[in-house]
C-alpha positions as CSV (number, residue, x, y, z in Angstrom):
1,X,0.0,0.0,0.0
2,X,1.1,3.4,-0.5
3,X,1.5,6.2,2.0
4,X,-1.1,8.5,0.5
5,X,-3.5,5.2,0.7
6,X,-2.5,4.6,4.4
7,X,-3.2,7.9,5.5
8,X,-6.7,7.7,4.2
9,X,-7.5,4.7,5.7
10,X,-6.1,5.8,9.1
11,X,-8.1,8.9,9.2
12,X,-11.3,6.8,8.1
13,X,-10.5,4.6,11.2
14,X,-10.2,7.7,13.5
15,X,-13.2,9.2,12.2
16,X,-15.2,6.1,12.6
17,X,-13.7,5.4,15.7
18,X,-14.8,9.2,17.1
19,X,-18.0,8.8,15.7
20,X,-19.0,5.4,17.3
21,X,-18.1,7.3,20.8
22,X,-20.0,10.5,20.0
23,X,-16.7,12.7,19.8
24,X,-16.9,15.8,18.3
25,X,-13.1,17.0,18.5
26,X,-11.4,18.3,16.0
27,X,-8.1,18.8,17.7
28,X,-8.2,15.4,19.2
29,X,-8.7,13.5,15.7
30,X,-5.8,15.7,14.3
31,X,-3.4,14.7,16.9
32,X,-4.4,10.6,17.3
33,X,-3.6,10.6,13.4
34,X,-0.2,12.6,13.8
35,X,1.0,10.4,16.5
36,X,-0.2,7.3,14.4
37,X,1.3,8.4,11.3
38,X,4.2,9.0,13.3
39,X,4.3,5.8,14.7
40,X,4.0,4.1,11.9
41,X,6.9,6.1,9.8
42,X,9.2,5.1,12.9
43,X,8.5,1.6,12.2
44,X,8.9,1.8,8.7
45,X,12.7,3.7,9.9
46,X,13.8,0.8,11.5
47,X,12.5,1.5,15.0
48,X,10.9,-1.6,17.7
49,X,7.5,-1.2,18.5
50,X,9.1,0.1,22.2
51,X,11.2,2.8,20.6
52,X,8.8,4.1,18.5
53,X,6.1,4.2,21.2
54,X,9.0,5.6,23.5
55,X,10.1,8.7,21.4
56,X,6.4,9.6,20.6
57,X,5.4,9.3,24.2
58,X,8.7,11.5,25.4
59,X,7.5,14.7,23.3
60,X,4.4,14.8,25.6
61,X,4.1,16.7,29.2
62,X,1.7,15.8,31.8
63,X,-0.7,17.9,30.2
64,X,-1.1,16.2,26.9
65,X,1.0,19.0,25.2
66,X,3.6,18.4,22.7
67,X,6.6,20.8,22.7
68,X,8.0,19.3,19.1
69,X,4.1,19.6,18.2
70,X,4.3,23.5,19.0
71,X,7.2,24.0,17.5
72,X,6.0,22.5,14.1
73,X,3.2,24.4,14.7
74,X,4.8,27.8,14.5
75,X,7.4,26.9,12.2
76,X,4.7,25.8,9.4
77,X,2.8,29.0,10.3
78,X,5.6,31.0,10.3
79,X,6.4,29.7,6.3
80,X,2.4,30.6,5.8
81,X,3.0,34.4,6.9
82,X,6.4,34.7,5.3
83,X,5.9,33.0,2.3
84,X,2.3,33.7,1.8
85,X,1.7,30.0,0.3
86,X,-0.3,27.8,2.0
87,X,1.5,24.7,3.5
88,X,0.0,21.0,1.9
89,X,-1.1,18.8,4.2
90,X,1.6,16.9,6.6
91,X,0.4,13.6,5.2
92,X,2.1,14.8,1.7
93,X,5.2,13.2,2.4
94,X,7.1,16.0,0.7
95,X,5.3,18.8,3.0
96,X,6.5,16.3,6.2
97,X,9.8,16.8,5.1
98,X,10.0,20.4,4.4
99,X,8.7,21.0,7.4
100,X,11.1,18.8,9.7
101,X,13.9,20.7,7.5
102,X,12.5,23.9,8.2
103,X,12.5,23.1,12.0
104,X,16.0,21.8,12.4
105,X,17.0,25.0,10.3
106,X,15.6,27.2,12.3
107,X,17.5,25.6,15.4
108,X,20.7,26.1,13.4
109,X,19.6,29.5,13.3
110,X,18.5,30.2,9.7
111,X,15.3,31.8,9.2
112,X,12.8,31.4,6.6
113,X,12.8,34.9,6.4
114,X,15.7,35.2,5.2
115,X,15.3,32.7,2.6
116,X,12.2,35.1,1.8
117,X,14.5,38.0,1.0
118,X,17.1,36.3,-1.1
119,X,13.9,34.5,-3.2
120,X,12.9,38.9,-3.8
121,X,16.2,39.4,-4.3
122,X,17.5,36.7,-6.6
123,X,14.7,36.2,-9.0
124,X,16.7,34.1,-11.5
125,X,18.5,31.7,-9.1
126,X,15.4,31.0,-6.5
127,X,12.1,29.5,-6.8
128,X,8.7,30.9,-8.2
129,X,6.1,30.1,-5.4
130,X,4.1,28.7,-8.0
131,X,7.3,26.4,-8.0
132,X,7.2,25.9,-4.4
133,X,3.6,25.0,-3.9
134,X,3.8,22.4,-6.7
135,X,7.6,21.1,-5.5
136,X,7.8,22.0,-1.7
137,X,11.7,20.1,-1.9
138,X,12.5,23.4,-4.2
139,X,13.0,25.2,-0.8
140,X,15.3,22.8,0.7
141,X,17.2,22.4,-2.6
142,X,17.9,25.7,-3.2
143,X,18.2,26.6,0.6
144,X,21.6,27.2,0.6
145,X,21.6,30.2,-1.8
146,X,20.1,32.0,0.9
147,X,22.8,31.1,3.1
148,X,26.3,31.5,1.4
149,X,28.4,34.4,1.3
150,X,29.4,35.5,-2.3
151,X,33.2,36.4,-2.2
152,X,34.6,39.7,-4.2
153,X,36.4,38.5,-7.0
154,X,39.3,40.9,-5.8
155,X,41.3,39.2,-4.0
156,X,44.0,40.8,-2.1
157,X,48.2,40.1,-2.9
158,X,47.4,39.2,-6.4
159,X,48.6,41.5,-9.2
160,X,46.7,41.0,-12.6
């Protein structure tokens, strides 16, 4: 089965499952199918059944809230308001891994915005956002650009 057909099917589950017990939660059917795509893509990584339950169940406090969750959270809005392009769904496996590049990015401290301002200011070399929202990877290909520091092509001691 595919990814895109799991998903589905998990949601559907969820749904039904909510239903059945007469919960009307939106939050709560968004997270149970995170943490079970999650699961499931840690398995699929290699991970026991222990390990994978383990590092999902270490991200939550005693109040059910995620600080890696957050973080996502802001990070993803954060590309919204800077980039003004909506972000695809995290069940896109190309949106999932934009966004956990974006994340550890940031915590290398390099900023989207910044990657905003060399897109304005190098047209030719950077992505459209027409690009962007149809190849989300275009940002962490071309994410460097942003990043490197063009030398002056004097250089000093040499005579020409």
């Amino acid at each position: 089965m595919t990814i895109g057909t799991d998903s589905r099917n998990v949601k559907k589950i969820i749904q039904s499952l909510m239903q059945n017990h007469k919960v009307d939660n939106l939050q709560l059917e968004i997270d149970l199918f995170n943490v079970w795509m999650r699961y499931m893509n840690e398995r699929e990584d290699g991970l026991t059944p222990a390990e994978a339950r383990e590092k999902i169940a270490k991200e939550f406090d005693p109040l059910g809230y995620s600080a890696k969750g957050q973080e996502r959270n802001q990070v993803k809005q954060e590309f919204m308001d800077i980039m003004r392009l909506d972000f695809g769904s995290e069940d896109n496996a190309d949106w999932n891994t934009l966004l956990n590049f974006l994340v550890e990015r940031k915590q290398a401290g390099e900023y989207i915005s910044r990657y905003a301002e060399w897109c304005k200011s190098d047209p030719y070399n950077s992505p459209k956002l027409h690009q962007i929202a149809q190849k989300p990877l275009l940002v962490k290909q071309t994410w460097r650009g942003a990043f490197t520091v063009i030398q002056s092509s004097k250089s000093k001691g040499f005579a020409l």
